[in-house]
Structure formats: C-alpha cells, structure tokens
C-alpha positions in Angstrom: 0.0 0.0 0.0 1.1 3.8 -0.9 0.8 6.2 1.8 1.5 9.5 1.3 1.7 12.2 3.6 2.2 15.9 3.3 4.2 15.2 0.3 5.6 18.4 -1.6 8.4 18.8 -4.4 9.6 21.6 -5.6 12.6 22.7 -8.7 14.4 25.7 -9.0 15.1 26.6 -12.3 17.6 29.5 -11.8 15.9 32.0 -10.0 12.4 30.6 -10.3 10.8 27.5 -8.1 8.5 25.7 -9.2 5.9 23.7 -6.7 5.2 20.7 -8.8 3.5 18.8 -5.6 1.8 21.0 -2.7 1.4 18.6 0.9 -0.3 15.7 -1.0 -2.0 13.4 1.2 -3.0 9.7 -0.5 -3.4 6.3 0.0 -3.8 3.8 -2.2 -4.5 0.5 -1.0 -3.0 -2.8 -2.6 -4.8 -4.3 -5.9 -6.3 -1.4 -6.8 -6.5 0.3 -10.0 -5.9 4.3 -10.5 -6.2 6.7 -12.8 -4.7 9.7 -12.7 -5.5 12.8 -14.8 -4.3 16.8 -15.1 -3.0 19.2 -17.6 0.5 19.0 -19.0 2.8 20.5 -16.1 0.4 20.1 -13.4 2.2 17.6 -11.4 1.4 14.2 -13.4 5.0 13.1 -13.7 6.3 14.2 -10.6 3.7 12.1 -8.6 4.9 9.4 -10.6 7.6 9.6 -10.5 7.3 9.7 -6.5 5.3 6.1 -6.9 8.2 4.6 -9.1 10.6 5.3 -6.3 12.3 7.3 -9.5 12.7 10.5 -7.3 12.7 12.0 -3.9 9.8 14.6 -2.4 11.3 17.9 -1.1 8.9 17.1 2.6 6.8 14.8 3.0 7.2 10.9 3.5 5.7 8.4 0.7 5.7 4.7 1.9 5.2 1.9 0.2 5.1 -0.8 2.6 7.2 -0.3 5.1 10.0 1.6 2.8 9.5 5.3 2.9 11.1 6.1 -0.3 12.0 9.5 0.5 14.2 8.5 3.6 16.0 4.7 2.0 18.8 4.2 0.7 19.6 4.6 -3.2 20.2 0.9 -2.9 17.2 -0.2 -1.3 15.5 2.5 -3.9 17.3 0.1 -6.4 16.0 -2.6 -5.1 12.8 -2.1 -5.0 12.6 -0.3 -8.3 14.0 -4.1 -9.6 11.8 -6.5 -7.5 8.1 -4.1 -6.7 7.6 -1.5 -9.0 7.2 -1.8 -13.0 7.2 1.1 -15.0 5.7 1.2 -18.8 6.2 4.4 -21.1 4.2 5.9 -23.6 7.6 5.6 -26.0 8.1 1.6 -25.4 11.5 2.2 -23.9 12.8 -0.6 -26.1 16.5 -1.6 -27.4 16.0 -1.5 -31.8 18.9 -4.2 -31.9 17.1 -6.8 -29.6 14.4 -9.1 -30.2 11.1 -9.2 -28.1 12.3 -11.9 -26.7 15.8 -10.4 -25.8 13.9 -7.0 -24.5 11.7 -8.9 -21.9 14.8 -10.7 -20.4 17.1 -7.0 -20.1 14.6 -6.7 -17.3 15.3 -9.9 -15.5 19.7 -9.3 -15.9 20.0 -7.1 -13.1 18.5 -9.4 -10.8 20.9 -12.2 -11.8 18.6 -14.7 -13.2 20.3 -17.3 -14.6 19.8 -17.4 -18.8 18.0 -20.4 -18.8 15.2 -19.2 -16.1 15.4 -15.8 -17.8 14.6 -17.3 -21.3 11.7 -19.6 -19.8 10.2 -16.2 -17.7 10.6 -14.3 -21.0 8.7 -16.9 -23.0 6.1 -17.0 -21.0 5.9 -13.0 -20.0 5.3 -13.0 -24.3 2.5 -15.6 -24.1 0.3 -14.0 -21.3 0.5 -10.9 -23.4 0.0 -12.6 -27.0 2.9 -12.6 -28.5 4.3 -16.4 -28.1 5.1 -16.1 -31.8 6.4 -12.6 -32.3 9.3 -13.5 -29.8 12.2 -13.7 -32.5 10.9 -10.4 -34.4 12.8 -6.8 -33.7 10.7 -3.9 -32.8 10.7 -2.4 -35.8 9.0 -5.4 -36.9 6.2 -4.8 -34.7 3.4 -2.8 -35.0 2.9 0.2 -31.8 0.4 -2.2 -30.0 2.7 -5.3 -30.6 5.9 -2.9 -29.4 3.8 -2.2 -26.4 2.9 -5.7 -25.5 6.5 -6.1 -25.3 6.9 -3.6 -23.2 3.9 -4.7 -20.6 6.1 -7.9 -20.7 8.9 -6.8 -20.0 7.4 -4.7 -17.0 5.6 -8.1 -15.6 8.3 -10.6 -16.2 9.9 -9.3 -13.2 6.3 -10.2 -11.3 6.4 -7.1 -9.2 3.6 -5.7 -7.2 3.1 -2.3 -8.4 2.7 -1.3 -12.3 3.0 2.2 -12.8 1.6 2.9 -16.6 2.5 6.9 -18.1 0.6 7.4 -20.9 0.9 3.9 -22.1 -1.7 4.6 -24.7 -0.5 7.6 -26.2 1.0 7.1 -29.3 -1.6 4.3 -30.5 -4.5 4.4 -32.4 -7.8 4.4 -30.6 -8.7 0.6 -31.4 -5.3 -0.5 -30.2 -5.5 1.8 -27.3 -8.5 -0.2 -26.5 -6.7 -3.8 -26.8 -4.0 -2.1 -24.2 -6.5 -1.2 -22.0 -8.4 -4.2 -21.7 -5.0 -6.0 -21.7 -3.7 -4.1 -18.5 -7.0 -5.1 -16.8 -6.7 -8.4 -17.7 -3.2 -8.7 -16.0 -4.4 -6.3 -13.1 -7.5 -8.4 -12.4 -5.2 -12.1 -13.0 -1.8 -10.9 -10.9 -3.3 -8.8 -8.0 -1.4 -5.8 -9.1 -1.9 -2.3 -7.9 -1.8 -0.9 -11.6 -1.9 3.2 -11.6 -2.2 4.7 -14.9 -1.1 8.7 -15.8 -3.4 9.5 -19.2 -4.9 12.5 -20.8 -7.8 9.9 -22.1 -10.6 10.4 -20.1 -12.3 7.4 -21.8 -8.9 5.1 -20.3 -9.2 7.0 -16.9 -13.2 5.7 -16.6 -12.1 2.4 -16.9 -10.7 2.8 -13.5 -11.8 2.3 -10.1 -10.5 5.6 -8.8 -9.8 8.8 -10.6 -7.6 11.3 -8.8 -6.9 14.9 -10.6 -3.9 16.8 -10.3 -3.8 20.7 -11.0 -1.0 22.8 -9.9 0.5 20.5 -7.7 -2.9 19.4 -5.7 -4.6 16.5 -5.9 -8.3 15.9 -6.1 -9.8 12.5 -5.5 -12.9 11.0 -6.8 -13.4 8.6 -4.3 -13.3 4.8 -5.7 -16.2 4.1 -8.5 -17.5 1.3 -10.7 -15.2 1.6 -13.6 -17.0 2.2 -17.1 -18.2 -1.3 -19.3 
C-alpha cells in the first residue's frame, strides 16, 4: 500500500521555483486500479515519479510498505525499483537491436537470473500478453500495440507488485489503445497488481476504479467508483 503524507516537491530553475506537488495526502490501497489525470505541467510526472521510487519529495514521506522512499537508501531505492515496481512508457523504452524476446529478459539481468530461467520467464511473459510467436521479431518489426505488449512484458516478467503505466496509450491508435486497455486489466485483475495509470484519455481513466486529478500541484480524488463497461 502507498501512503503519502504531506508530500511536496519543488525545482528551482535559476531563480524561479517551481511547486510541482503542494502537501499531498494519499493512499492507495494494494490491488487497486488508478487513474490519474491533469493538464501538461500540473504535477502528473512528478507524482509518478514519487510512486516509481524514481525521485525524492522535497517534505513529506511516501511509503510503500514499510519503505518510505523519500528517507531509504539509493540501494534499497534500487532494489525495489527491480523487484516491486514496474514502469511502462508511452515511447516503449525498447532496445532497436534486440528481439522481443531479448527485450523482456534485459529486465530480468539485473537481478541475476540465470539465462535459462530468464529465457523460460521471457517466453512466457510474451505468451500471457500474445505474443508467443512474435518472440524472434525486432521492434521495428512490430506494430505500436505489438511494441507495447512487449513492453507490458517486460514490466511483468519481473512479477512485481506495483505497475505504474505513463501514458501507455499515447501514441496508438484508438482501437489498439483499447486492446492495451483491456489488456492491463486483464493482467491487473489475473496478478493482484496495484496498476496506476497517468493518461490525458478520459475514456482510459473511466475504466478505472479511482480517478484522482492533479492541477497545480494538488490533488483531487474522486473517491473509488465502478469503472466504465
């Protein structure tokens, strides 16, 4: 579970600050799915980036568990980064000179897998998202759904417990953006995950069970809902 708790960041560029969180309060509980929504530059990223254990708040302390992740180490940060929390990117993230196959074990390396249990997770990461036989083919190769498939793989072949999603339908058209969708609550529904989604769609944020809004910094919280059929 995410707790949050009078969490604020702020940059200085040159002479200027900028408050990109103001003394956020939130808690999201394990297994559940969020949405979160807000212009460009009112805080999306930064509270994501908070999540993803990717950066630190100014003040404030966000725990997940029992880490706080503004106070542990950079190794633990590391750590959990590699074994919790999954990150998938609107721009697929993915290496042009590997196959799908090789892509979805790069995320396993770090964590020293052996190859043989690396290329048996991988296999099978490709399968659950349906692309068993696309494994050999390079990204280029792929269409933008197919690329993010692999990309959802990669993410889940580590099995963590958080999947943190930015924009993950951005750059695709709106029928594959719909196969993504129902995709990443297939997985969220089959592996417990707590899956939290950043999207300007509003049609992909009623598909969750919570909506929060973020403008200027502060967050807004619908409350949880039944997500849209």
């Amino acid at each position: 579970m995410y707790t949050l708790t009078d969490v604020s960041k702020t940059y200085t560029t040159g002479k200027k600050k900028v408050e990109a969180l103001k003394n956020v309060d939130l808690t999201i509980p394990d297994g559940q799915m969020v949405a979160i929504q807000g212009p460009t530059g009112g805080g999306k990223s930064t509270l994501l980036q908070m999540l993803g254990a990717l950066d630190r708040p100014t003040s404030g302390s966000v725990l997940l568990g029992s880490d706080d992740l503004a106070k542990v180490s950079d190794a633990r940060l590391t750590q959990l980064r590699a074994s919790e929390i999954s990150i998938v990117f609107q721009g697929f993230n993915l290496i042009p000179t590997l196959t799908a196959q090789q892509n979805v074990e790069t995320a396993l390396v770090p964590l020293g897998v052996p190859a043989r249990e690396r290329a048996e997770r991988a296999a099978a990461a490709l399968e659950s998202v349906g692309l068993g036989e696309r494994s050999a083919h390079l990204p280029l190769e792929l269409s933008g759904g197919q690329q993010q498939r692999v990309a959802i793989a990669r993410a889940l072949v580590r099995k963590p417990k958080v999947l943190l999603a930015d924009e993950p339908t951005g750059n695709l058209d709106e029928a594959t953006r719909d196969e993504i969708i129902e995709l990443l609550e297939q997985l969220w529904r089959e592996q417990g995950l707590t899956l939290i989604v950043v999207t300007h769609d509003s049609w992909v944020a009623r598909r969750a069970q919570r909506r929060l809004k973020i403008t200027r910094g502060t967050v807004t919280d619908s409350g949880v809902t039944t997500p849209a059929a």
